[in-house]
C-alpha positions in Angstrom: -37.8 12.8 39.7 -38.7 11.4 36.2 -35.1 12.2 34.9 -31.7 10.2 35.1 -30.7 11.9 38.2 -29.1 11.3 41.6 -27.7 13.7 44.8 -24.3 12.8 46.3 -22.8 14.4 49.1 -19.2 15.2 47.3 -19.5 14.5 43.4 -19.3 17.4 41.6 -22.5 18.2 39.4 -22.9 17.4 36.2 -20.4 14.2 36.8 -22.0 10.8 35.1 -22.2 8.0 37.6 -22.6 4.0 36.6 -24.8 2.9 40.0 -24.9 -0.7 39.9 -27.3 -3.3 42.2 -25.2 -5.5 43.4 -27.6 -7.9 43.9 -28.8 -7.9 40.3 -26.1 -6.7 38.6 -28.2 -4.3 36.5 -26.6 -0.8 36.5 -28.0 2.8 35.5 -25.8 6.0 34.4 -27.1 9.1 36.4 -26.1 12.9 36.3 -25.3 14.5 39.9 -27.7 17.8 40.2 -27.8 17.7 43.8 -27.0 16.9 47.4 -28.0 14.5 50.0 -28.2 11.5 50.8 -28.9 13.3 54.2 -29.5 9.6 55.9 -26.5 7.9 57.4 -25.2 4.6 56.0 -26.4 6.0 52.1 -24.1 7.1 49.7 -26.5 8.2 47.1 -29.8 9.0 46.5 -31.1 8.1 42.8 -34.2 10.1 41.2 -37.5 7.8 40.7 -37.2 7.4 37.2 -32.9 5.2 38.1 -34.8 3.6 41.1 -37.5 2.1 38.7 -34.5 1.2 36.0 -32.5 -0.6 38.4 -35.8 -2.3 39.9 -35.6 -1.4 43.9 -38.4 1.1 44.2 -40.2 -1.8 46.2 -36.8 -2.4 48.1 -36.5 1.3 48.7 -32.8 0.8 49.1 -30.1 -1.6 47.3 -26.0 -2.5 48.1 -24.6 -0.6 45.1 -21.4 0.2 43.1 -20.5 3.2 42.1 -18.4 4.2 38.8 -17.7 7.4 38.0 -17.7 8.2 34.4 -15.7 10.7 32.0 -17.6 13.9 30.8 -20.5 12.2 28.5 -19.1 8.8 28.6 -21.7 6.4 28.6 -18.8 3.9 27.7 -17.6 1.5 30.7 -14.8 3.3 31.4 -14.5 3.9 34.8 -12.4 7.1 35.7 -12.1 5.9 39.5 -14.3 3.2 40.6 -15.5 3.4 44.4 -17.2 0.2 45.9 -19.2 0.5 49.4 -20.2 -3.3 50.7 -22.7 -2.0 53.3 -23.7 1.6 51.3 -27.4 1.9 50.5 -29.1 3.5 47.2 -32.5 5.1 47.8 
């Protein structure tokens, strides 16, 4: 909850993600340690402590982009990027 964290359905664990508002452009990096989002329509489910960084916790969900990033890469250097118009961050 109070770490850089986030549950995806697929990503392997331990895989660094870029999640980006759209709306704001402001973007987090989060580790995968778990799975979910369980809710249809989400595509990832981000830890309090990337919610409050990316400012939605009022929201309580955001359009985001996704980047996945190489081992310990806090770099912008996408290895695949994967873009979801209607996708929802919690």
């Amino acid at each position: 909850m109070r770490k850089m964290t986030a549950a995806h359905r697929t990503l392997p664990f331990g895989i660094n993600v870029r999640v980006t508002d759209l709306s704001s452009n402001r973007s987090v990096i989060v580790r995968i340690n778990d799975r979910g989002p369980f809710k249809r329509g989400r595509i990832i489910d981000l830890s309090l402590a990337a919610a409050q960084k990316l400012g939605i916790v009022q929201k309580g969900s955001a359009t985001v982009k996704l980047e996945l990033l190489t081992q310990g890469d806090s770099a912008r250097r996408p290895d695949v990027e994967l873009s979801y118009g209607d996708s929802r961050a919690r």
